[in-house]
C-alpha positions in Angstrom: 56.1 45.7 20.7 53.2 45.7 18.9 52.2 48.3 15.5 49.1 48.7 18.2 51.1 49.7 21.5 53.3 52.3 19.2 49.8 54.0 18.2 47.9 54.4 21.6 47.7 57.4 23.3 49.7 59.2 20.5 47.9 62.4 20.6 47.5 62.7 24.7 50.9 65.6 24.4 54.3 65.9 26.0 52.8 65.2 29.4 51.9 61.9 28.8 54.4 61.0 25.9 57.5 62.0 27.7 56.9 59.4 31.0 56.4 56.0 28.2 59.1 57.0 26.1 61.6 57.5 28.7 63.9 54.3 29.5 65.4 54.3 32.7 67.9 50.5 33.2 70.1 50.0 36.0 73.2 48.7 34.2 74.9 50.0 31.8 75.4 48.0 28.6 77.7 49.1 25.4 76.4 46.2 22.9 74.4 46.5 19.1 75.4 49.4 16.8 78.8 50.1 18.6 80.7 47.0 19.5 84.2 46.8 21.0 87.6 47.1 19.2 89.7 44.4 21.9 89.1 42.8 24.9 92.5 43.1 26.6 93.2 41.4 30.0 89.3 40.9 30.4 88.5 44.4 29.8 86.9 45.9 27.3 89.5 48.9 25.5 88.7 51.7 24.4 85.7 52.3 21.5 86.4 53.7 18.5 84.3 57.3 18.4 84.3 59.4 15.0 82.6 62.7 15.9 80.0 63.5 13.1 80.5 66.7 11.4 77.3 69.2 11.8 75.6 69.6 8.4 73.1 71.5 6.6 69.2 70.2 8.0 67.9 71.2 4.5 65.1 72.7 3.7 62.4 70.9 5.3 63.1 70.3 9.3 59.8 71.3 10.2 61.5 72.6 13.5 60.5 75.9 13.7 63.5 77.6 11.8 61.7 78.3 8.4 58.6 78.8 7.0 56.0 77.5 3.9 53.6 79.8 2.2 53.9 82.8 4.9 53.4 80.2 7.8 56.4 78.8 10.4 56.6 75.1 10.1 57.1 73.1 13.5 56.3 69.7 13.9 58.1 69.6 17.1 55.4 71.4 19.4 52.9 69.1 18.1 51.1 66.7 20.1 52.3 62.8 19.6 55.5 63.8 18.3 57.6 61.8 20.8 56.7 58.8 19.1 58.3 55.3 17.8 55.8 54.7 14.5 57.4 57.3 12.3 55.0 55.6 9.2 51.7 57.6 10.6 50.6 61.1 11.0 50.0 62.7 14.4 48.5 65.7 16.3 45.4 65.4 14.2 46.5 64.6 10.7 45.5 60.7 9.5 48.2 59.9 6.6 50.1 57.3 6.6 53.5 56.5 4.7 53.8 53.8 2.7 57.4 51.7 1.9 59.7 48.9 2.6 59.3 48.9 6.6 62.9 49.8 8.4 63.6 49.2 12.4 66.1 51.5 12.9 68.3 51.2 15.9 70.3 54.6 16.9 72.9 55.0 19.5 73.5 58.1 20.8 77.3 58.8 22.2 79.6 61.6 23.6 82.6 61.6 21.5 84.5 62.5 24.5 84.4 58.6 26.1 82.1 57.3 23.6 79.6 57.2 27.1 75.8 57.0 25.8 73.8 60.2 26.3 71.1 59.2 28.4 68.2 61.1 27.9 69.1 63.4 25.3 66.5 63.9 22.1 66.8 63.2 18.6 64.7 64.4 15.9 64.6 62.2 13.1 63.1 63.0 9.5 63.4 62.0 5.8 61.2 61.3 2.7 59.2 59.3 1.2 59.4 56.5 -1.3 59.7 59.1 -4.2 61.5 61.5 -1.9 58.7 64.1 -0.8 58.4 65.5 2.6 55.8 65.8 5.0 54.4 69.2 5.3 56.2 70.8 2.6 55.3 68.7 -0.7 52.6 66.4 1.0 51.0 69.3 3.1 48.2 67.1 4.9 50.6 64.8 6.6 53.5 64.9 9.0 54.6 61.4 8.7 58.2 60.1 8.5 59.0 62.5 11.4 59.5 61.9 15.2 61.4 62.6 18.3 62.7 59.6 20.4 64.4 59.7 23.3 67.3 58.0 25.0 67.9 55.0 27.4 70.3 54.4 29.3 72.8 52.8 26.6 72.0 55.9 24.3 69.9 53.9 22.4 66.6 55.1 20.5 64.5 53.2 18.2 62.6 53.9 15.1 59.9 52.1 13.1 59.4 54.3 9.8 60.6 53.3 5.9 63.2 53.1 3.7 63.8 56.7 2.5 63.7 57.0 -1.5 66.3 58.8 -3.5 65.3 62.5 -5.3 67.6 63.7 -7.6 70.5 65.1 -6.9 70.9 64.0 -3.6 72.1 61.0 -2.2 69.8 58.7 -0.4 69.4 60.0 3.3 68.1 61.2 6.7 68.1 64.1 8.9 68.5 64.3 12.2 69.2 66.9 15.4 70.1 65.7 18.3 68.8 67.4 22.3 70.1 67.5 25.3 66.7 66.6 26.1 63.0 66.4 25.4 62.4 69.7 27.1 65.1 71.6 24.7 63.6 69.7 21.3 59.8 70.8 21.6 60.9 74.3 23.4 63.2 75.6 20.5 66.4 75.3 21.8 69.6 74.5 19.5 70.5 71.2 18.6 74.2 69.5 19.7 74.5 68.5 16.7 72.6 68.5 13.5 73.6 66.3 10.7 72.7 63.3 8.0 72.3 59.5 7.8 74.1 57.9 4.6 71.9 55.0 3.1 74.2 51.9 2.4 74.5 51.9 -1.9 73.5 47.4 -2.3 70.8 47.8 0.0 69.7 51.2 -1.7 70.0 50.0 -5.1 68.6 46.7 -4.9 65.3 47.7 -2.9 64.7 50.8 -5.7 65.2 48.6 -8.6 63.1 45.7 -6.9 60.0 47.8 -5.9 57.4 50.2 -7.7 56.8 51.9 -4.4 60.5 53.5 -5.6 59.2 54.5 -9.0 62.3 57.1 -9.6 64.8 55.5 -7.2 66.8 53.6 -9.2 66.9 56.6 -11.9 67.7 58.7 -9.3 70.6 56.9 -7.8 72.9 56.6 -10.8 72.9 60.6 -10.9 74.8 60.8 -7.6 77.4 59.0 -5.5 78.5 59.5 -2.1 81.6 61.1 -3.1 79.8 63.2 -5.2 77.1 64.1 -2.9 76.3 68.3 -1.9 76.4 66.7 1.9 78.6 63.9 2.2 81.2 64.5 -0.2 83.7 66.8 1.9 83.5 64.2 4.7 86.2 62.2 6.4 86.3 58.6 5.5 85.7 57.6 8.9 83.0 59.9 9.7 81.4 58.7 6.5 81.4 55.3 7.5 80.2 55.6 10.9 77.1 57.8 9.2 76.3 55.0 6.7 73.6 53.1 8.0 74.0 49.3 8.5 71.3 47.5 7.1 70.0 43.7 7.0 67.1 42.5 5.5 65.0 42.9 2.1 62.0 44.6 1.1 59.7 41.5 1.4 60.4 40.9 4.5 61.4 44.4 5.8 64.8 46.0 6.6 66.8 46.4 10.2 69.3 49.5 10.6 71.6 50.9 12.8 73.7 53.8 13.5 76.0 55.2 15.9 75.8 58.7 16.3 78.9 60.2 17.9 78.0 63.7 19.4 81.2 66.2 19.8 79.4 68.6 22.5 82.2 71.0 22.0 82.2 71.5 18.5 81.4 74.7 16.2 78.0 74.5 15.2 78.2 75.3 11.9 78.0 73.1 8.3 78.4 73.1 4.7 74.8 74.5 4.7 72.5 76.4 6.9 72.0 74.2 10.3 69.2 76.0 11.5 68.1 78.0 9.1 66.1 78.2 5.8 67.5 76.6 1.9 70.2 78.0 0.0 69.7 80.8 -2.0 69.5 79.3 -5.8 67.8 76.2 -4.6 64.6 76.3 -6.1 62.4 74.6 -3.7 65.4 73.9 -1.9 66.8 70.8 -3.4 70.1 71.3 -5.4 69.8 71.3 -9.0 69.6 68.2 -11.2 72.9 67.1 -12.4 73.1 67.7 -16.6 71.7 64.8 -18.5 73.2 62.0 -19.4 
């Protein structure tokens, strides 16, 4: 699809987003991002599943659960959010997000089954090369945010950038995942509310390798996954199945995947605050930098 056909009619509102961004397929595929364990007797067994552990969405969802300078911040009830370009602004901002470009592939599953979730929602957001956020540090843009939704093999996709790496923190995304459009732009909880892990070569080599990632590479020796506020009390299963899969390079831009594995029975609750605003003794809501080195 063309950069073109992901811009048109952006800022027409749920109405007409909602019908376009819908996929509706006859047959049912299982193929990309989750792949079978063994074919036995000509049918496929089982798929191996891990349940993602709900985490903290931070300090900047922009879903209505907190607010910046006396104001509530909600990018989800504004028009053009249901969107695949995450790299522009919508509903009447003009910014646009510069970076190494990243397709991003995400597969949404029940964990009970591993069946896809067929029109559910997920809200996807991170930063920006330098690790900023739209609408809280960069106030005149909501870029590098966007609800997809989807098809019948659970599958959304995502056009938007490699996220940098702030300190303290180990390169990432946020997400929250729907039961469906309806319940993302209306305020109703998430399923599940958790992080994307960004694969350490790929990370590494893209901050060191371009000035778009001016403190990237700085950045990233401060922290390591098993270090990390968010991914360090993790299973090792769950960790990898969060850990995006990447090919590509900066030149010629990067493709990702993930399976996200949705347990639709699980406590909603985290490390953090799911739905809620920072930490108390986050200033600004980042964790603080580690000592110096």
């Amino acid at each position: 699809m063309s950069e073109d056909a992901h811009h048109h009619d952006h800022d027409l509102g749920f109405a007409h987003d909602l019908p376009r961004m819908i996929g509706r397929r006859r047959l049912l595929t299982l193929m990309g991002g989750i792949g079978l364990v063994s074919l036995t007797g000509g049918a496929a067994a089982a798929l191996e599943c891990v349940a993602l552990p709900w985490e903290t969405a931070g300090p900047y969802p922009a879903d209505g659960t907190n607010v910046k300078d006396g104001q509530v911040v909600n990018a989800l009830t504004q028009d053009g959010v249901i969107r695949q370009d995450l790299r522009t602004s919508f509903g009447g901002l003009t910014p646009v997000a510069d970076g190494a470009e990243l397709n991003l592939e995400l597969t949404l599953l029940d964990a009970d089954g591993c069946t896809p979730l067929e029109g559910y929602a997920i809200y996807l957001w991170h930063c920006d090369t330098i690790g900023q956020y739209s609408l809280y540090d960069t106030t005149d843009a909501n870029y590098l945010r966007g609800v997809g939704v989807a098809d019948a093999d659970g599958k959304v996709r995502f056009t938007t950038i490699f996220p940098g790496c702030y300190d303290g923190r180990w390169p990432h995304m946020h997400f929250e995942v729907f039961e469906s459009v309806e319940a993302a732009i209306s305020g109703e909880a998430s399923v599940l509310t958790a992080q994307i892990a960004m694969p350490e070569a790929e990370s590494a080599a893209l901050y060191a390798a371009d000035s778009r990632y001016s403190n990237g590479a700085e950045n990233l020796t401060h922290v390591s996954l098993t270090s990390d506020m968010v991914f360090s009390d993790n299973s090792a299963e769950a960790l990898a199945q969060q850990t995006m899969t990447v090919a590509g390079d900066a030149a010629s831009g990067y493709a990702g995947s993930v399976v996200i594995a949705v347990d639709r029975t699980a406590e909603r609750s985290s490390g953090g605050m799911p739905d809620g605003p920072p930490p108390d003794g986050f200033p600004g809501g980042r964790p603080p930098a580690p000592p110096s080195r």
